[in-house]
N, C-alpha and C positions, 0 to 999 in steps of 0.2 A: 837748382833753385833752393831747396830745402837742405844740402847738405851745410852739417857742423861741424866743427873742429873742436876736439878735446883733447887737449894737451898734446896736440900733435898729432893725433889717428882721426882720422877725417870718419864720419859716421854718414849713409845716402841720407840721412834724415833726425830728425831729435827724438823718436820715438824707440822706446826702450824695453822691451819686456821685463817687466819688474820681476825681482826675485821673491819668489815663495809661491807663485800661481802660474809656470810656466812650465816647471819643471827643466828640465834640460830640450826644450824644441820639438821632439818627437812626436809626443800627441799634436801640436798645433801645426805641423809640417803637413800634414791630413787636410788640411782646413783651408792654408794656404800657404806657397812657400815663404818661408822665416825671411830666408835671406833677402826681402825686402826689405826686413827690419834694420833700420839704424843699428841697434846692436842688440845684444840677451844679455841680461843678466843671470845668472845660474841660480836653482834653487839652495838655499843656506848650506852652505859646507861645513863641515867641523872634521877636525881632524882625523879623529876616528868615527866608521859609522854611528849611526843610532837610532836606533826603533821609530822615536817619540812618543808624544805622550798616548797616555790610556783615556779611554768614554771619547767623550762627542769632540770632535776636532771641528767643527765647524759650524756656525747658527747665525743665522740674517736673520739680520733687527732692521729696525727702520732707515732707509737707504743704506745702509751697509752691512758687514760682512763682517763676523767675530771670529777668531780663530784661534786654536791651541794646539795646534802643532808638533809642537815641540823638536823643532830641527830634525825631521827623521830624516837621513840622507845617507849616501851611501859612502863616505867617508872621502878625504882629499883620493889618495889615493883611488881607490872604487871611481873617482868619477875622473880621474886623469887615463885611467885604463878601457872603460868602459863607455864615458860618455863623452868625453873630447874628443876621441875621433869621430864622431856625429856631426858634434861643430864642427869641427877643422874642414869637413867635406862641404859646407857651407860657406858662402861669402858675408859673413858676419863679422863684427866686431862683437867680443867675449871680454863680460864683464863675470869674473868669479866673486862669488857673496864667499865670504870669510868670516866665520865666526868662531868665539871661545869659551870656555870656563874660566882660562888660566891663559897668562901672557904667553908662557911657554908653548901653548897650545895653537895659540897666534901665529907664533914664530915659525914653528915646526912647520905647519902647514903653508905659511909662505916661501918657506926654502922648497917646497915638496912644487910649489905652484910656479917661481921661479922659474924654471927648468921646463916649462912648456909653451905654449902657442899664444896661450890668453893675452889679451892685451891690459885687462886692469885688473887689481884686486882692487874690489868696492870690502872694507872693515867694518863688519856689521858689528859696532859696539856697544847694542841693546840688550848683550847675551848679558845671563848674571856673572858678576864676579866671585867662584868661590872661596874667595881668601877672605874676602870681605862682606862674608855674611850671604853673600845671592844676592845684591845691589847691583844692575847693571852697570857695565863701562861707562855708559853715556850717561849717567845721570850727573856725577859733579865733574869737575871741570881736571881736578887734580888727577883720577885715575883714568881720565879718557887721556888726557897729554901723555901719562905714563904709557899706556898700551901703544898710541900712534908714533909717540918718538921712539919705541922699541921694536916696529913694524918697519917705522921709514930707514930704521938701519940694517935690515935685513934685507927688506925688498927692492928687488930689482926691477921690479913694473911699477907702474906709474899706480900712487895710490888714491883712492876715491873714498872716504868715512861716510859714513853712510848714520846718520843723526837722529837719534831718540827722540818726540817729542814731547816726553816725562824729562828732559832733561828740566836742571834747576832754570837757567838762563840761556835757550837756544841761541843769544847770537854770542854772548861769552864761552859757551859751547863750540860756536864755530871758529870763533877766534883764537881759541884755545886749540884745535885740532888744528889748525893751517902752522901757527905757530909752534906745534909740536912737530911739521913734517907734512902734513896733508897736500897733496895736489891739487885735489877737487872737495866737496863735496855733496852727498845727494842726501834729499830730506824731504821731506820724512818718512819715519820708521811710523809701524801701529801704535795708537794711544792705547792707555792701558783703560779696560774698562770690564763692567759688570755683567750680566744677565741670571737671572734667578727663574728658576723654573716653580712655580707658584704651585702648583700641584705635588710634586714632591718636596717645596718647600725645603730648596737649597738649591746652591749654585748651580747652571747650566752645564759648567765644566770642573773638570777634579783639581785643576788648578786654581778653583775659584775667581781668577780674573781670568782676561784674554785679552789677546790685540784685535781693537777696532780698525776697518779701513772703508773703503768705500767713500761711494759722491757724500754722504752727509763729515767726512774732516775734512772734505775739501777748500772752502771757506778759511779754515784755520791753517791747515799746510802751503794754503797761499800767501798768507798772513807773515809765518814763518820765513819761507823763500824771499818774500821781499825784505822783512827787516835783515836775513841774513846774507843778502845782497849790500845791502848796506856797509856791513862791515870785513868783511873779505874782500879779495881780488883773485879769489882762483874762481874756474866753472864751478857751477853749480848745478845738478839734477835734481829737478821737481820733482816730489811722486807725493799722491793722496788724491784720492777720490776722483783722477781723470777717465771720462768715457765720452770725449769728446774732442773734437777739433778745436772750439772752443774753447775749453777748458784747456786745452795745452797751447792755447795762443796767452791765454792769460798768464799761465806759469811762463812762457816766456818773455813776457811783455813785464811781469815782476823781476826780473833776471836771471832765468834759467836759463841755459843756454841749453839740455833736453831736458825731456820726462820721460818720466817710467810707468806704466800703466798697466795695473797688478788685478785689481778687484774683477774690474769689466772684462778680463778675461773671460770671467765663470758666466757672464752677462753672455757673451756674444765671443765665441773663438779666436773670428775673425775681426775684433772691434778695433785692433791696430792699423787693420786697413781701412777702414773707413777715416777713422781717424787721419794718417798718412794722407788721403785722398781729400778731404775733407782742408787741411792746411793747403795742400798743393789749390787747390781749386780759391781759396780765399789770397792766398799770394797771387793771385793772377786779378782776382777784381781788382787788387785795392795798387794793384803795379805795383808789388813788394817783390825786389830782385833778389834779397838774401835776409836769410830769420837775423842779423846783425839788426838794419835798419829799427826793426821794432824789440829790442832785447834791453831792458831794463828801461825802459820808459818812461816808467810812471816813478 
């Protein structure tokens, strides 16, 4: 009843473990088993390991969740050796998060990724560019095309962009990435934003900004998803500020075909299952046989 098709790999359900608050399964395998999940997204990869950043990675403001991160991960490699076979021993569909400094960097790690089990790279091209200053990929239109038309000719997995919402024009964005090579897309990525610590009287984080996520962009990454339904014809994955059933009937009722649900992890472990449960139980009042019938609706 709930299962989706995306580009061909059938998902039990639309719900997605968003990348950056999942980690690779392990911790929430405790909780409940994964392989319920439609699919996982992996925590951000980058080629080579990396630390991340220094002071406070993480601060809840008002319904939502700031974070500074900075891609700490255990490198493509490190997680094809150590943490794929985790997943592989799972009946999941494996979305790896992909990200860069440098196109080359792009590249590399999709020939390294290539060559394994996963079924999608999702191109997180929110990473900064640094040839150009540390402007991320996704913000104009010109070096996001360049990145994804030199992904799409490397990779061999179905590819999914995964969409800035600092970009200049989110659906010129979108339209620019399908036409560059894109299969899918999923969106959105954290808004960039503030917090000040009033007492020491300077920013919260050493990075000075952070990505915002959480129920409060929800409203606006729904906003997103439907205008860039609009203008595309591939899937689409919702994510911002889902922790509900609710909330991912809407994203698919704007035309998502899933969502990905990042924040409400740190909420509740198991909020995917509710959720899952939560859909399954409303397709049954309203005699919805398949998430097609209600997918882009409005």
């Amino acid at each position: 009843m709930t299962k989706v098709d995306i580009l061909g790999v059938e998902l039990k359900n639309p719900i997605i473990a968003a990348s950056g608050t999942f980690g690779f399964g392990r911790e929430f395998d405790e909780y409940f088993p994964i392989e319920k999940l439609g699919a996982i997204s992996t925590k951000g990869l980058t080629l080579n390991k990396r630390e991340g950043n220094k002071g406070i990675r993480i601060y809840e403001t008002a319904s939502g969740l700031m974070n500074s991160i900075g891609l700490q991960n255990p490198g493509v490699k490190g997680f094809i050796e150590d943490d794929l076979p985790f997943l592989e021993d799972k009946d999941v569909v494996i979305l790896a998060n992909l990200g860069g400094s440098t196109i080359d960097e792009y590249l590399e790690g999709i020939e390294l990724l290539n060559n394994t089990s996963i079924d999608f790279i999702e191109l997180n091209i929110s990473c900064p560019n640094v040839k150009e200053g540390g402007m991320a990929f996704g913000i104009k239109c010109s070096t996001a095309e360049l990145v994804v038309s030199e992904a799409k000719k490397v990779s061999k997995k179905p590819l999914i962009v995964k969409l800035s919402p600092n970009a200049e024009n989110i659906q010129e964005m979108a339209y620019s990435c399908v036409e560059a090579g894109a299969d899918g897309l999923s969106l959105v990525n954290t808004f960039n934003a503030l917090a000040i610590d009033i007492y020491k009287r300077k920013p919260v984080f050493e990075n000075v900004t952070a990505g915002l996520s959480g129920p409060c962009i929800k409203p606006i990454a729904l906003r997103m998803v439907y205008e860039v339904s609009k203008v595309v014809n591939v899937p689409i994955i919702g994510i911002g500020g889902i922790i509900s059933w609710k909330d991912a009937i809407e994203f698919i009722m704007a035309g998502a075909t899933a969502v990905q649900v990042g924040s409400g992890n740190f909420i509740k472990p198991d909020i995917t299952m509710d959720i899952i449960n939560g859909i399954e139980d409303y397709m049954r009042q309203e005699g919805i046989k398949s998430l097609e019938e209600i997918r882009g609706i409005i």
